[in-house]
C-alpha angles and dihedrals in degrees: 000000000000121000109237091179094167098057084041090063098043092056103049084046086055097057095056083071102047131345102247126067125192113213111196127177140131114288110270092035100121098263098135093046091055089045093061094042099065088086152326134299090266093053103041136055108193115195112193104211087197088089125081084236100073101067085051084052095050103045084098106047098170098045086044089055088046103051093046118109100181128094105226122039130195138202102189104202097002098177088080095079124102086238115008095164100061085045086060104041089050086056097047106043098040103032100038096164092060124099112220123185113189114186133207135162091229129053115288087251093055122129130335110305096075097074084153117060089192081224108198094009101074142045129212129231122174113201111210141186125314090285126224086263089046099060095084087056087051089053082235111129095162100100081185087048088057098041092045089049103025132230109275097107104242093063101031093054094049116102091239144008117285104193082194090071088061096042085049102047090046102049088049102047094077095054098037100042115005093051093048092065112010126061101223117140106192114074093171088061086045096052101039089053087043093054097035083056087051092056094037092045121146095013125104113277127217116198095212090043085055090045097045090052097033090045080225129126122270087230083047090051094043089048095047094042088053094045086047083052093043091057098041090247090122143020116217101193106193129212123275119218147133107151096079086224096153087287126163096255104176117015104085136186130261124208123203104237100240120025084221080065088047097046088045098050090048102043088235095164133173099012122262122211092246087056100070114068091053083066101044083056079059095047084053100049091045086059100043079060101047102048090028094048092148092046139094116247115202144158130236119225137147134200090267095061101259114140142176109209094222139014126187114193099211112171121350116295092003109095117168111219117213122188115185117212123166092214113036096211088066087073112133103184102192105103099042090065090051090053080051098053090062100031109032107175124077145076111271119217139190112194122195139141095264114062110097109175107016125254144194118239125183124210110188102303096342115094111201124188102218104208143160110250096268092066079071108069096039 
């Protein structure tokens, strides 16, 4: 069993503040795993709500919480339940000292099952993708390996690429998860618009470009895109502004949730040298999500085609800038200095593989700390 210590913090951290935890993540991410990691058998009692048998256990809830002896308790895929919520709210309000962990692969809010947030009595934790600090513990050194085959574990821990892993795992997330919670009919519309948004990933998307090429609504395309997003299947990073300095104020980008699925969609095999730093831009974001959790990702562009991958707004007035290149040497400043001549205040950052220790760099008047991913959090 792999050691994930920073999701198992996070999560014991998160039940000092409220006794359920929602552990949300892609199928194939490792949930169960980590599940099964918070403690030992005489410390843990795991229902899989996969089986048939755990709606029968759970008919009683509050006879189920009150017979338990045990200290954590977990409801692998709990959406599966005919009422999950009501399951929840019974453990929380009336066995307070339990810790409960319920996992599902969507946001605790999605379809029509949660009719029952459980506001004030939960935290959220979204497991990604094996993450760029995690690959030692997943005896992968090979940073081209992980971006090539992607980071849910499966994939990431075979010897070489299966395509049929992808094709598998695409052609069963819509009737394994989609169907569970949303009411849409028409699999062929869904997967067309899932895998468009794979080859088109990390670029601005435009909703009447998707439904001219797809031949699908523009309501069909902006339901599908919330339930994919619901599910963690995509980000959608919106723009940041506020200048009105001829900015892209409303198109945003969509990232494809795992660069194997990218890679995949696009044929991009085996790997060329210009590939790679597209994907890196992914294995940033996904840990600007992981270790930023609370905060609002956006993107920087105005109307002359300068951009700023990421933006964090962390205080008012005070927004850090981070630019991704693979190859540092590829660095074109200039429109980062544009960005700075709006927006002054910040800390600008360029993240790449290939800064260990950090360092301070000036162009021109812009000074720039160059830096691995984990600079970043500390």
């Amino acid at each position: 069993m792999v050691n994930r210590p920073q999701w198992k913090k996070r999560i014991h951290n998160a039940w000092k503040e409220a006794s359920i935890v929602w552990l949300s993540g892609v199928r194939r991410s490792g949930k169960t795993t980590l599940a099964r990691s918070l403690g030992g058998p005489e410390e843990i009692l795991y229902v899989n709500c996969d089986l048939p048998a755990a709606e029968e256990r759970l008919r009683d809830p509050e006879f189920f919480f009150r017979s338990c002896e045990k200290s954590i308790i977990v409801f692998d895929e709990i959406h599966q339940l005919r009422d999950p919520s009501r399951v929840l709210k019974i453990g929380a309000d009336l066995f307070p000292r339990l810790r409960i962990l319920a996992t599902g692969s969507s946001t605790l809010a999605a379809g029509r099952k949660f009719r029952d947030t459980l506001t004030g009595r939960k935290r959220l934790v979204h497991l990604l993708p094996v993450l760029w600090t995690e690959l030692e513990d997943f005896s992968c050194k090979d940073l081209t390996r992980r971006l090539f085959q992607g980071g849910l574990p499966p994939a990431l821990l075979t010897a070489s690429k299966k395509n049929s892993f992808y094709r598998e795992w695409l052609d069963s997330f819509f009737a394994r998860d989609v169907q569970k919670l949303f009411s849409f009919r028409d699999a062929d519309k869904f997967n067309a618009l899932f895998e468009y948004l794979l080859r088109q990933s990390s670029g601005l998307f435009e909703t009447s470009r998707a439904a001219s090429d797809l031949k699908i609504s523009r309501l069909t395309i902006e339901n599908h895109l919330q339930a994919l997003e619901t599910m963690h299947a995509i980000a959608r990073i919106r723009p940041f502004f506020g200048s009105g300095q001829r900015e892209i104020v409303k198109m945003p980008k969509i990232y494809g949730f795992d660069t194997g699925f990218v890679t995949f969609a696009r044929g991009w095999d085996p790997l060329r040298p210009q590939d790679h730093g597209v994907l890196w831009e992914h294995l940033v974001l996904e840990y600007l999500q992981a270790y930023f959790p609370d905060e609002t990702i956006r993107y920087w562009r105005d109307k002359a085609g300068r951009e700023v991958d990421f933006i964090l707004a962390r205080r008012r007035d005070h927004v850090d800038a981070i630019e991704c290149k693979w190859n540092p040497l590829d660095f074109d400043s200039s429109a980062l200095r544009e960005f700075r001549s709006h927006y002054p205040k910040g800390v600008n950052y360029l993240v790449t593989p290939s800064a260990r220790p950090a360092y301070v760099k000036r162009y021109g008047s812009l000074t720039v700390k160059i830096c691995e991913p984990s600079s970043l959090a500390a």
